[in-house]
N, C-alpha and C positions, 0 to 999 in steps of 0.2 A: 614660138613663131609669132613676130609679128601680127596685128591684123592684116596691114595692107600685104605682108607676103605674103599669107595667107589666101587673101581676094586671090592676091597672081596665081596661083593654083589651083584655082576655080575649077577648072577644065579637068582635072585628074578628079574634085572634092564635089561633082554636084552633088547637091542634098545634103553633105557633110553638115552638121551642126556649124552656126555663126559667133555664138554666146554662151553654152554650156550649158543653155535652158530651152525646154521642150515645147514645141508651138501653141500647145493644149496649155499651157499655162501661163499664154504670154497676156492673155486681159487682166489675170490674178497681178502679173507683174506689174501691168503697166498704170493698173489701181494701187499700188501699191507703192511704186514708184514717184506717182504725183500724191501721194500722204505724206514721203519724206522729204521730197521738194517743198514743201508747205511746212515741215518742221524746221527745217536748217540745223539739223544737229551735224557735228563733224564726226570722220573717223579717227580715232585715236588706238595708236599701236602701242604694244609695250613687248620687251623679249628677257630675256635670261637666259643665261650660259646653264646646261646639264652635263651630265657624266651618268652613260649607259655602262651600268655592269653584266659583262655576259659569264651567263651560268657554266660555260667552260672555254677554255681558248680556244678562241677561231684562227683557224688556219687553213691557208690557201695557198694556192703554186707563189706567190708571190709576198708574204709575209702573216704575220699572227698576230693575235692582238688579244687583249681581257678584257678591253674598254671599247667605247665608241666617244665623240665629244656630238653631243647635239644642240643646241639652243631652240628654246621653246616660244611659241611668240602668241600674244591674243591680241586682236583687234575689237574694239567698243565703238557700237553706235548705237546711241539713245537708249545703255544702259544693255545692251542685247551686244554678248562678248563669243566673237567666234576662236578654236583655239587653233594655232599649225605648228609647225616642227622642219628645221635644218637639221640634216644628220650626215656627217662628215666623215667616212670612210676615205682611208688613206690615200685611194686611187683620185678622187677628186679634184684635188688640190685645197678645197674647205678646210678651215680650222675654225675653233671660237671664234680669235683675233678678227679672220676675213668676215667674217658671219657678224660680228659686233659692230664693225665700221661699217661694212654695208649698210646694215641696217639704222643705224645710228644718222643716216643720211636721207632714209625714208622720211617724207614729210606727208603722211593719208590728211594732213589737218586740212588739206585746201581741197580735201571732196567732202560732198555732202552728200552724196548719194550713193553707196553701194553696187547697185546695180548698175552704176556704168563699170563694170569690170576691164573690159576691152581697156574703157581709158586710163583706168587705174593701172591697171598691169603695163601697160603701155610706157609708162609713167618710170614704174618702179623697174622695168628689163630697163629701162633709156641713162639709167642714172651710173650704170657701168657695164663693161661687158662682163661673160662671166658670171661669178656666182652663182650659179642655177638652184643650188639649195637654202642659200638666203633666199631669193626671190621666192618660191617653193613654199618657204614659211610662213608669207605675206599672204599667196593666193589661195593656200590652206586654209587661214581664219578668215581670210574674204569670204569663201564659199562658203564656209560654216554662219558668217553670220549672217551671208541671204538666201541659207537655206533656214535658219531659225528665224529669219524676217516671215518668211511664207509659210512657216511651220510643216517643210517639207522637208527630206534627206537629197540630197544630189542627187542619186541615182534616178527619181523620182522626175527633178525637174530635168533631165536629158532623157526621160521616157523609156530609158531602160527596165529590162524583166526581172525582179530578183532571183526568180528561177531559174536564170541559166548561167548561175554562176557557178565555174569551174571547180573540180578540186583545186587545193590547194597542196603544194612539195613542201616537205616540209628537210630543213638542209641537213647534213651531214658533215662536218669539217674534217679536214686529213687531220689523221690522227694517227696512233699504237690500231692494231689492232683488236685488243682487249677495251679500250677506250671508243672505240668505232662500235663496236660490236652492243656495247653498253646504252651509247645514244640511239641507235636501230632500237633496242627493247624502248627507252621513252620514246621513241615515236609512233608507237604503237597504235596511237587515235588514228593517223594518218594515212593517206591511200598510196600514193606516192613519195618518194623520197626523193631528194637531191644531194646527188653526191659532186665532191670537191675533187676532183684533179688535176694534174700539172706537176706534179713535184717528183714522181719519178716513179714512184710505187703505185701506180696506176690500176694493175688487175688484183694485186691483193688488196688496193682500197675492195675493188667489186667484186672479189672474191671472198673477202670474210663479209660484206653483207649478204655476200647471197647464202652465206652457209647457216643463216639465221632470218633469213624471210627472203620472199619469192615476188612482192610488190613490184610496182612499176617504177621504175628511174628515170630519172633526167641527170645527164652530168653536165657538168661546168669548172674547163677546167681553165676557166680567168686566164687567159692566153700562154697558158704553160706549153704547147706541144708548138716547137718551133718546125718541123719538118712534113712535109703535105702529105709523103708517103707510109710514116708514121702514124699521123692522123687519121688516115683512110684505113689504115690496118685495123686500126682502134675501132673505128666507126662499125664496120663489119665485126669484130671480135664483142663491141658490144651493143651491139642486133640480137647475137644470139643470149644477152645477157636481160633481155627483158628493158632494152633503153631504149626509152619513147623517142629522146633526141639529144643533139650535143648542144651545148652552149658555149661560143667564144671560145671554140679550140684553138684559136693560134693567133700572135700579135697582129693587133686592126692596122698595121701598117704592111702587113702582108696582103694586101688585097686582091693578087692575083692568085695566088695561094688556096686561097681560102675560094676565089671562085670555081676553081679547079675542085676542091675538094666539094663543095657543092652541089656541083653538076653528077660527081661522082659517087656520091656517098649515098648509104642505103639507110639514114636516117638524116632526117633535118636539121639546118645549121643554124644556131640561131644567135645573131648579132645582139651582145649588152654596152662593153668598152668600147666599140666599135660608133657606136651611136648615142648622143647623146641630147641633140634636138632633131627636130624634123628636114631640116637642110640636112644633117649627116645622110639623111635616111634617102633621102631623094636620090642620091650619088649613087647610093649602095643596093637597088632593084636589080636583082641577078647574083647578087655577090652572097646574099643570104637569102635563107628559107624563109627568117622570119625576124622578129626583134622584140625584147626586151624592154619593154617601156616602165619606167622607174621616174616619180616626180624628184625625185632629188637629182638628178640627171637632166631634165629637160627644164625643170623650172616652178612645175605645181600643175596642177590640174586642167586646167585651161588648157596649159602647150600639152597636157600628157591626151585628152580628148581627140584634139586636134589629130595628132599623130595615131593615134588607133584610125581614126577613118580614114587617113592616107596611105596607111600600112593597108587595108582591106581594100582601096581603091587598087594597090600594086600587087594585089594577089600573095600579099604576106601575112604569115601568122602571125596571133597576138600573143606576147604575153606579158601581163601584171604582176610587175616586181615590187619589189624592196630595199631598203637597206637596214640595217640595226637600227630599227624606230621603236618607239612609243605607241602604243597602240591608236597617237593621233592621226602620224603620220601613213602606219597600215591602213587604219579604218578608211581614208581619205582616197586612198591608191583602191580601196576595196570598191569604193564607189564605180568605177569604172571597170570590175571584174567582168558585169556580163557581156561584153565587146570582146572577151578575152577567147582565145583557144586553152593556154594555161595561165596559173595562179603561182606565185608565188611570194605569199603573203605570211612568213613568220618571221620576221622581225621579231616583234613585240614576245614572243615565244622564246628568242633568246637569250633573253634578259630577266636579271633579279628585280627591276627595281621598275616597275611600268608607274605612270602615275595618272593614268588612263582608264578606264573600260571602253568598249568599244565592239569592235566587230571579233564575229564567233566563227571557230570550225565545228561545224556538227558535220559527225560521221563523215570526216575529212571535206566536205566541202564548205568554201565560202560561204558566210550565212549573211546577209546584210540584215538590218535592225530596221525600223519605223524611225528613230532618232531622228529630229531636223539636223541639217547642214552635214555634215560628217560623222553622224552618229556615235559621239562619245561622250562619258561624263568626267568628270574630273575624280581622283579617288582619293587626292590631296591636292589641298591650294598650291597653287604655282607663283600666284600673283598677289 
């Protein structure tokens, strides 16, 4: 979201954060701010093409996959390098290709100053529509590098509690049942689970989990369930299955559907494909319980902020997603956990090859670090 769209929904957003930085630390900033205006150093971006290996095939009502393509991106000013992360699940429309030219377009060299972010980002949303996970990569290593300007972690400068960050789900993909039953035993640190449905085998996916642990579920079944009476069956058959709520049971073009199933359903509905910035969201107050906020969807942190406080202005539930990231990209989305009702923060979890450290589950819940900016290190050069 724009800033000035933003301003325009003043009136739903009083008190909503402006900036992404918490008022207790606006003198620190604004000392800080007139240091780098008096240096003139420029920002300078740099990105690379990656390739996520997942530790077993993901699969969902709507295709499978081994891989992820992400591109990783650092931005440098006066020697102080923040890092971010595109990550391109199929449903986006992102590839490398779009992710490389986008960015390849980015020109940070005519800001000198970091902390204008509003106009940075402003800048970089203006330069096409779209892309929400290139731009996402940008505002990633923005915030990491003026949170390691102030030697503070984000959560920190939007004055959030680390203590009230949620569990975190950790996912389950449709699988065999021997193969289901296998990832349940490694999820074992975990308090909740997230299960995949859509594809047809629906109660023996939640059938052979439950005949190996008794946890709390969330499903998602990525708009697999095209029929509303269908859905609602489901809904109720799994209430009694220990499932906290549904996510994206049925195609986001079914809008009336789904608000039907909403108003009816004995667990909560909660919008991901459906939403993707904070205009989607505005449209869709009554149509869902709650929403799924993922910076690779909306754009990066800034727009993902934003939308937590409009989703609680509207009386909807949070929750902090992901997609197959790097522990950059998690750590990042982690920031913003304690605004959240739920977590769902394993990416980085399933994958061989993280090239990250970063943000922790202890005894299943999100843990944030002290780290400045997005609290991660590197565990190998990138750049």
């Amino acid at each position: 979201m724009k800033k000035r769209e933003f301003i325009k929904y003043g009136g739903l957003l009083a008190g909503a954060l402006m900036t992404g930085t918490a008022p207790v630390l606006a003198n620190e900033i604004e000392k800080r701010s007139g240091q780098i205006k008096r240096k003139k150093a420029l920002l300078k971006l740099k990105f690379t093409p990656y390739e996520l290996q997942l530790k077993h095939v993901f699969t969902i009502a709507s295709n499978s996959r081994t891989t992820t393509p992400v591109v990783l991106t650092e931005i440098e000013y006066d020697g102080i390098k923040g890092h971010g992360e595109a990550s391109m699940p199929p449903y986006l429309g992102e590839s490398h290709e779009t992710v490389l030219k986008f960015l390849s377009q980015v020109n940070l060299g005519q800001f000198s100053d970091p902390f204008l972010m509003e106009d940075i980002l402003e800048y970089v949303d203006n330069i096409m529509p779209g892309n929400h996970a290139a731009k996402a990569s940008v505002d990633i290593a923005l915030h990491d590098v003026v949170g390691k300007i102030l030697g503070k972690p984000c959560f920190r400068l939007w004055g959030l509690d680390p203590m009230k960050t949620p569990d975190t789900s950790f996912t389950i993909g449709i699988d065999t049942p021997e193969v289901v039953k296998q990832k349940v035993l490694e999820a074992a640190p975990y308090n909740v689970l997230k299960v995949k449905l859509g594809a047809g085998d629906d109660r023996i996916m939640i059938d052979t989990i439950r005949s190996v642990t008794d946890k709390p579920l969330c499903v998602d079944a990525n708009q697999g369930w095209k029929d509303k009476n269908y859905a609602l069956e489901m809904a109720h058959w799994l209430r009694e299955k220990n499932v906290m709520f549904i996510e994206q049971p049925m195609p986001k073009s079914q809008i009336g559907d789904i608000a039907w199933l909403t108003q009816n359903s004995p667990l909560p509905v909660i919008a991901d494909e459906a939403v993707q910035t904070a205009d989607d969201l505005l449209v869709l107050k009554g149509v869902y319980s709650g929403v799924n906020i993922k910076l690779m969807k909306c754009g990066g942190m800034n727009a993902a902020i934003k939308m937590a406080y409009l989703a609680k202005a509207m009386n909807m539930k949070i929750m902090i997603g992901c997609m197959t990231e790097t522990s950059c990209a998690v750590s990042a989305a982690a920031q913003l956990s304690p605004l959240a009702n739920w977590a769902d923060l394993d990416g980085n979890l399933l994958i061989n090859n993280d090239c990250y450290e970063g943000m922790l589950i202890k005894n299943g819940k999100v843990s944030l670090n002290e780290k400045p900016g997005i609290g991660i290190i590197e565990k190998e050069k990138i750049f």
